[in-house]
One Martini backbone bead per residue (centre of mass of N, CA, C, O) as a GRO file, in nm:
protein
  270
    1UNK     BB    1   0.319  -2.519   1.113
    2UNK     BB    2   0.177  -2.357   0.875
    3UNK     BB    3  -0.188  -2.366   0.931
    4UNK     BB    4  -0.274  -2.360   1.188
    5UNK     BB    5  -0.532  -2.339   1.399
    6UNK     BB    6  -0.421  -2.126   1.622
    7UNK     BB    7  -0.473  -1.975   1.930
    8UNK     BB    8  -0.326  -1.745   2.157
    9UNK     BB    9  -0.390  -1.738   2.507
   10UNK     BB   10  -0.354  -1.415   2.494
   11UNK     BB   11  -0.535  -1.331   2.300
   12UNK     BB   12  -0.780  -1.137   2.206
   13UNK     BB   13  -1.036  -1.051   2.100
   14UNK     BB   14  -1.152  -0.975   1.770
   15UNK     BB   15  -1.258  -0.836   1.524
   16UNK     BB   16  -1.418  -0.938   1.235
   17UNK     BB   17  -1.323  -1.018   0.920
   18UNK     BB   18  -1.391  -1.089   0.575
   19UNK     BB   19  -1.216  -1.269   0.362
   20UNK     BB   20  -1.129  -1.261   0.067
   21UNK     BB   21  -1.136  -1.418  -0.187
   22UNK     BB   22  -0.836  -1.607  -0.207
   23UNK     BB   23  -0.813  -1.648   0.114
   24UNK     BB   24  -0.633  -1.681   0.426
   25UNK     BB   25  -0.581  -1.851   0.717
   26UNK     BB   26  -0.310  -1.827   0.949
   27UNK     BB   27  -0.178  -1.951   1.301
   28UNK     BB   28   0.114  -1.943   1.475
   29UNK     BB   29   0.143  -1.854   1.803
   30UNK     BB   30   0.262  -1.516   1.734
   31UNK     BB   31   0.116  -1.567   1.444
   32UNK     BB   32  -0.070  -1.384   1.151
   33UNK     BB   33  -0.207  -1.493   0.830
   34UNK     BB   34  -0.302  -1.324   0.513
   35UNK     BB   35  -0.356  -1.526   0.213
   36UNK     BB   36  -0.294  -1.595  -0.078
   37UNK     BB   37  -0.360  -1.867  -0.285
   38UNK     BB   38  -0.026  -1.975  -0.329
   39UNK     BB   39   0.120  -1.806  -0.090
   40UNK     BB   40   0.174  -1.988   0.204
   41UNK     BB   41   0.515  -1.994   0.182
   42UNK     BB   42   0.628  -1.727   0.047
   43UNK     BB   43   0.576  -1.514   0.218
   44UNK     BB   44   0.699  -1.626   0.536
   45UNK     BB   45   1.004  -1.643   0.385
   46UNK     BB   46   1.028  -1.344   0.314
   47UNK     BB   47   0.986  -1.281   0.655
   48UNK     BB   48   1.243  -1.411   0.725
   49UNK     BB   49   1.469  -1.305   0.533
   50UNK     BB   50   1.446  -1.061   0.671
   51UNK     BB   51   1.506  -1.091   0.975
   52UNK     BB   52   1.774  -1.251   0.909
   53UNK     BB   53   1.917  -0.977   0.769
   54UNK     BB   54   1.892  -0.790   1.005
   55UNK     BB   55   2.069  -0.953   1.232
   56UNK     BB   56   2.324  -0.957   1.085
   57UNK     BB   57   2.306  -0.699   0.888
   58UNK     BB   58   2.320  -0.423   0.761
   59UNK     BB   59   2.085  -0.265   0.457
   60UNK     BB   60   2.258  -0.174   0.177
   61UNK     BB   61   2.213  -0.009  -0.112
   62UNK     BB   62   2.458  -0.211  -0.232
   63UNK     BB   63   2.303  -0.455  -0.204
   64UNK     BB   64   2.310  -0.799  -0.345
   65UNK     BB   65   2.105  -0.888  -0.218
   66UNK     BB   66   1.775  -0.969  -0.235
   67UNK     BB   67   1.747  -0.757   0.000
   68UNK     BB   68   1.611  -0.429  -0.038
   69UNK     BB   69   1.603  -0.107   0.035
   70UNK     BB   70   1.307   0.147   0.026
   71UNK     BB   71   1.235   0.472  -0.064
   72UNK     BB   72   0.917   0.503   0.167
   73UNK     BB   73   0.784   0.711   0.351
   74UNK     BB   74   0.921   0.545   0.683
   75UNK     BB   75   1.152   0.324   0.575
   76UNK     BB   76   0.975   0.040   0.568
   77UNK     BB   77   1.079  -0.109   0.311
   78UNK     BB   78   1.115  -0.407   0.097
   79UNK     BB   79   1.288  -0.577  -0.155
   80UNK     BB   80   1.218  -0.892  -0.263
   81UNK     BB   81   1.324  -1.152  -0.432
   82UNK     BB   82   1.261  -1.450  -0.634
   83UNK     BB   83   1.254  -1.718  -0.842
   84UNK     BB   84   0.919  -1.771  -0.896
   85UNK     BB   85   0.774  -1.467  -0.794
   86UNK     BB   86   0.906  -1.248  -0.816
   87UNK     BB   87   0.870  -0.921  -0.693
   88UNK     BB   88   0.871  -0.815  -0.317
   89UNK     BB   89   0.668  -0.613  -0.095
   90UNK     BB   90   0.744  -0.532   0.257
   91UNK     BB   91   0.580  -0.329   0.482
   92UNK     BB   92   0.573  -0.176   0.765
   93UNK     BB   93   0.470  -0.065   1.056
   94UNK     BB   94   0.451   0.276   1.111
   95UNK     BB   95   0.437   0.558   1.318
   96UNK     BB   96   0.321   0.878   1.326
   97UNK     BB   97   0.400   1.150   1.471
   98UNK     BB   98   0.394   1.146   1.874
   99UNK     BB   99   0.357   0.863   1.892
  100UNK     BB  100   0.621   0.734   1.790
  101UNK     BB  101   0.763   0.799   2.070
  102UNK     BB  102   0.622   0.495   2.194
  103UNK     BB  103   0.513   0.350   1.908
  104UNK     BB  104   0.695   0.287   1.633
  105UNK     BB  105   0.546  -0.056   1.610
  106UNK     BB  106   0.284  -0.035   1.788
  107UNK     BB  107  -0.029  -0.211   1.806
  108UNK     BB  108  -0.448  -0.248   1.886
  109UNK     BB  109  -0.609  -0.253   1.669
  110UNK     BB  110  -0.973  -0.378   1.571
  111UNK     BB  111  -0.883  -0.461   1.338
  112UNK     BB  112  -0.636  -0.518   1.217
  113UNK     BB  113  -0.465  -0.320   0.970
  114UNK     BB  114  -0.348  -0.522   0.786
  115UNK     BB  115  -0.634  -0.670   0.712
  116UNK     BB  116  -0.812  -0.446   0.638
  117UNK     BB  117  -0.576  -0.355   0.366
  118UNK     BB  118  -0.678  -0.603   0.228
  119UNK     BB  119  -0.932  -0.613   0.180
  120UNK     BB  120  -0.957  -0.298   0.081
  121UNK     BB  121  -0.777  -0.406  -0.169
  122UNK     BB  122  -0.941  -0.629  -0.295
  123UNK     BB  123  -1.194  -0.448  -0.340
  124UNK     BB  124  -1.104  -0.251  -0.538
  125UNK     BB  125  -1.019  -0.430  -0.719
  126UNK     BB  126  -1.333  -0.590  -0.787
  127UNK     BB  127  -1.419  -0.283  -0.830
  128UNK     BB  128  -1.219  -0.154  -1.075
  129UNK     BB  129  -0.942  -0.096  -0.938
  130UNK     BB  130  -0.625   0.002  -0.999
  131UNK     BB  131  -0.452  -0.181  -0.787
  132UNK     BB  132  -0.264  -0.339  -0.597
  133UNK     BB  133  -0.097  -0.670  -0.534
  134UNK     BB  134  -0.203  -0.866  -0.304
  135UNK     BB  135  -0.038  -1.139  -0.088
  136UNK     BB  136  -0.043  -0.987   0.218
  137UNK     BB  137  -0.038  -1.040   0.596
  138UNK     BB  138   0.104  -0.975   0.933
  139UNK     BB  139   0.142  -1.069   1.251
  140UNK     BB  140   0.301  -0.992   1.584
  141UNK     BB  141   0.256  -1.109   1.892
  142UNK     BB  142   0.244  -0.991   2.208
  143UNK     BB  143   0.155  -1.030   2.550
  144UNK     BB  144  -0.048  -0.754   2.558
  145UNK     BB  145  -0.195  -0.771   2.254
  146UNK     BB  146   0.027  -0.652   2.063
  147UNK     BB  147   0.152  -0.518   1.765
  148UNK     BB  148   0.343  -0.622   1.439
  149UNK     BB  149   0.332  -0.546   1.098
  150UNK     BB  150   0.277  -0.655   0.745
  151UNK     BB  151   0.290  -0.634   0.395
  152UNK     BB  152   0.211  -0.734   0.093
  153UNK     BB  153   0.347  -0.741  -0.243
  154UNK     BB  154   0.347  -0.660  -0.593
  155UNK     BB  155   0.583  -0.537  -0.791
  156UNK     BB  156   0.583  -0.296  -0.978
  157UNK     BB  157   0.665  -0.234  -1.286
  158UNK     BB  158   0.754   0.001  -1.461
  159UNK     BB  159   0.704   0.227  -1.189
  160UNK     BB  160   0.618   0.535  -1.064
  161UNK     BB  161   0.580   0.766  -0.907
  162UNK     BB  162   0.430   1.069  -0.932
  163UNK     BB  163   0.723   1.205  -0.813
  164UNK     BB  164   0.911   1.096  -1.009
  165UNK     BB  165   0.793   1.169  -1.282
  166UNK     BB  166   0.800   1.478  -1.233
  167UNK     BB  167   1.113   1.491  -1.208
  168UNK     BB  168   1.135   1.394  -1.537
  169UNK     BB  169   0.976   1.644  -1.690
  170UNK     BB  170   0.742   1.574  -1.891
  171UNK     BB  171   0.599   1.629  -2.179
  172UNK     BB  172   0.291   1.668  -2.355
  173UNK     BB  173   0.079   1.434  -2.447
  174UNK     BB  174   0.194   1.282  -2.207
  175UNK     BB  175   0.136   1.398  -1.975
  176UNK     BB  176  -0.174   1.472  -2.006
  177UNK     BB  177  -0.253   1.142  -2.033
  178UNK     BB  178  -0.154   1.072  -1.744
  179UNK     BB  179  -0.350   1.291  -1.566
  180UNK     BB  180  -0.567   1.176  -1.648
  181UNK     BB  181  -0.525   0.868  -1.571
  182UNK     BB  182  -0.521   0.990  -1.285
  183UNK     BB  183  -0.832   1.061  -1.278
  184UNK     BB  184  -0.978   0.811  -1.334
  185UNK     BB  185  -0.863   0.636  -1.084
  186UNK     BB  186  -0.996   0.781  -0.938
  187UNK     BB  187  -1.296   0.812  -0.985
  188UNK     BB  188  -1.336   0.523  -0.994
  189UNK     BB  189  -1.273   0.468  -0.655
  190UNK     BB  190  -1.507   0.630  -0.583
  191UNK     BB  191  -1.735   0.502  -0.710
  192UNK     BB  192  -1.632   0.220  -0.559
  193UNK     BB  193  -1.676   0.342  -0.230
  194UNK     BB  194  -1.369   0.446  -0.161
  195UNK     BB  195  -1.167   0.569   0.083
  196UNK     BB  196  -0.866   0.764   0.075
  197UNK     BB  197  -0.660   0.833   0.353
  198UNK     BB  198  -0.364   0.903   0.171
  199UNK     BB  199  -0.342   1.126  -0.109
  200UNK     BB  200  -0.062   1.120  -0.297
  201UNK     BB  201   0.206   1.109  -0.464
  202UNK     BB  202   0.336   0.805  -0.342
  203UNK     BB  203   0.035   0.668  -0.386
  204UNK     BB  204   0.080   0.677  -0.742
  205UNK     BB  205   0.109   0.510  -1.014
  206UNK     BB  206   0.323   0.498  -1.321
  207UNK     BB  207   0.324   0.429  -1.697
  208UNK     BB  208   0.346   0.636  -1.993
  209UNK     BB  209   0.283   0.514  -2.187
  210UNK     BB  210   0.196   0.415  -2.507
  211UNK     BB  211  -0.151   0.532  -2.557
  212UNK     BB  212  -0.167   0.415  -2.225
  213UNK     BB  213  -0.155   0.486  -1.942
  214UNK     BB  214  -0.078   0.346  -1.626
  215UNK     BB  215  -0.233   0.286  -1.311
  216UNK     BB  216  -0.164   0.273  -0.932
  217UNK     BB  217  -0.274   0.208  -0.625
  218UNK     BB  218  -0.200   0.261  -0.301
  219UNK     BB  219  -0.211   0.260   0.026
  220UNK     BB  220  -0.523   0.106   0.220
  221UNK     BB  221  -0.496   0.245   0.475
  222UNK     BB  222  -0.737   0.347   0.638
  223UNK     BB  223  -0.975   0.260   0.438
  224UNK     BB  224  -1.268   0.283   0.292
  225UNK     BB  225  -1.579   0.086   0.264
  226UNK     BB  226  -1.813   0.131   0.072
  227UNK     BB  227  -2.180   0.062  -0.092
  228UNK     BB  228  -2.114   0.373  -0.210
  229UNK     BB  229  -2.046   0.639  -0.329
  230UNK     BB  230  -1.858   0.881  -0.273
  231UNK     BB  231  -1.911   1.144  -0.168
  232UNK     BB  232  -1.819   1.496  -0.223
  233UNK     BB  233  -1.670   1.559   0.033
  234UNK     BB  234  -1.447   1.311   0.028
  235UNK     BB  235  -1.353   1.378  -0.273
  236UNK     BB  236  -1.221   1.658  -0.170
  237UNK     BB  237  -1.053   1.616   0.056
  238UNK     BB  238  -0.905   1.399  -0.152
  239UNK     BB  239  -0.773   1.628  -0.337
  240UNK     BB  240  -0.653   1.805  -0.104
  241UNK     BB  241  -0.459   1.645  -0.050
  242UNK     BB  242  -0.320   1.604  -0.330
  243UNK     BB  243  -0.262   1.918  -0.323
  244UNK     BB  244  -0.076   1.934  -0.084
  245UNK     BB  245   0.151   1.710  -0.170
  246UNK     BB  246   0.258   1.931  -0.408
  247UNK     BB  247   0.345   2.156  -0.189
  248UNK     BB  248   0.515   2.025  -0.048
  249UNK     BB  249   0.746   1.898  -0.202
  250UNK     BB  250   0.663   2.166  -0.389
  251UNK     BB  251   0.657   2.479  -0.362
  252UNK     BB  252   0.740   2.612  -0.609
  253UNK     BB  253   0.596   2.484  -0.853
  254UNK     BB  254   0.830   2.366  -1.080
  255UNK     BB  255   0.678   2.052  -1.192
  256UNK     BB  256   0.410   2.224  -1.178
  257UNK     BB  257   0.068   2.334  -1.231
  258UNK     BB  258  -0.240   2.452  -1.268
  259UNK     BB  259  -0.324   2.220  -1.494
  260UNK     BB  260  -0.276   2.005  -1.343
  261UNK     BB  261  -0.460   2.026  -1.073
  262UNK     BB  262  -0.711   2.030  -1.255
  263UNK     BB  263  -0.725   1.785  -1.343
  264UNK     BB  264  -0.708   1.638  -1.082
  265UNK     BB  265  -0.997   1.809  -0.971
  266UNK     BB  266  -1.143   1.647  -1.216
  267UNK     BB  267  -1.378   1.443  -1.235
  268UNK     BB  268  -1.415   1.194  -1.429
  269UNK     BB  269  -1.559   0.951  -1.604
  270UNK     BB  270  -1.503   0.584  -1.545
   0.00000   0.00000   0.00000
């Protein structure tokens, strides 16, 4: 059963991450689960009904299945319904670059990615940052000491990412509050320690309510977590991200402005 500490005499010892409060480990066989509180049975049992989906028919976009997959990333996300606790998010990990030709879904790092970004998502909310709300994740040990991991998390709701959002072409009020309210998001980000990754714009979530827009980050994969705030160089590296992310998507520049860019590269005061 889920819940014994047991760990496989094949794994090699591995730097150890201290769990934030309110999560578990568990161990059995060749998976480790770093699960919050609450959620020890259904979350693994969520990422079995995905392995058995997996397995039985591929997953087309119009099933009426509880498990379905979503345009994000590079494509290994899905979301699952539950019947007691809302929809969750379940994101595989893939590697891009030249490696994802040799490994395209299997890592070495130590400690696991999976356990980190765990780690960082909850250290950011516990510091008042925006982000999204993590319920675990896990790992699938191969013979060779290396895994495939999985991330899950709790679906925002009535959220579109930036990159959506901006296709709706807001204008008015509603467009300035939602892009200051994403500016603040990042300062206060920033404030706490965080330093992401990968600051784009499919991983910025909004929710442009009237009259104070709601801000959601998320994929802290590979973040940074510091003791005091972000120095003011890593601050603009990822700003230069953020705004080279909306040259990608949108090289003419039709759904943003200077002025929008402006607003997103001055960080106000969390």
């Amino acid at each position: 059963m889920y819940g014994q500490r047991l760990r496989p005499r094949h794994l090699p010892n591995m730097a150890r991450l201290p769990l934030p409060p309110g999560f578990v480990e568990q161990v059995h066989h060749h998976e480790t689960w770093w699960l919050k509180t609450g959620y020890e049975s259904l979350v693994p049992t969520a990422i079995q009904q995905l392995a058995e989906a997996q397995q039985q028919s591929p997953i087309d976009e119009g099933s009426t299945r509880t498990i379905t997959p979503m345009r994000w990333g590079r494509g290994s996300v899905w979301r699952v319904q539950t019947d007691t606790h809302g929809t969750l998010i379940i994101r595989a990990y893939r590697r891009g670059g030249f490696v994802r030709h040799f490994f395209r879904d299997l890592y070495w790092d130590r400690p696991p990615r999976p356990l980190a970004e765990v780690v960082a998502t909850e250290t950011a909310r516990r510091r008042g940052v925006p982000a999204i709300e993590v319920l675990g994740a896990c790992v699938r040990w191969t013979n060779n000491g290396l895994y495939r991991g999985f991330f899950i998390s709790r679906e925002a709701e009535g959220f579109h990412n930036l990159w959506e959002w901006l296709r709706m072409q807001p204008t008015g009020p509603t467009r300035l509050a939602t892009l200051v309210a994403i500016a603040h998001a990042i300062a206060t980000m920033h404030e706490a320690g965080i330093v992401h990754a990968d600051l784009n714009l499919t991983n910025i979530l909004v929710q442009p309510s009237s009259p104070a827009p709601r801000v959601l980050l998320l994929d802290f994969d590979r973040a940074q977590v510091l003791s005091e705030p972000v120095p003011r160089a890593q601050r603009e590296r990822a700003l230069r991200r953020l705004q080279r992310s909306f040259q990608k998507l949108r090289p003419d520049s039709a759904l943003y402005s200077a002025d929008d860019l402006a607003l997103l590269w001055i960080e106000p005061s969390p």
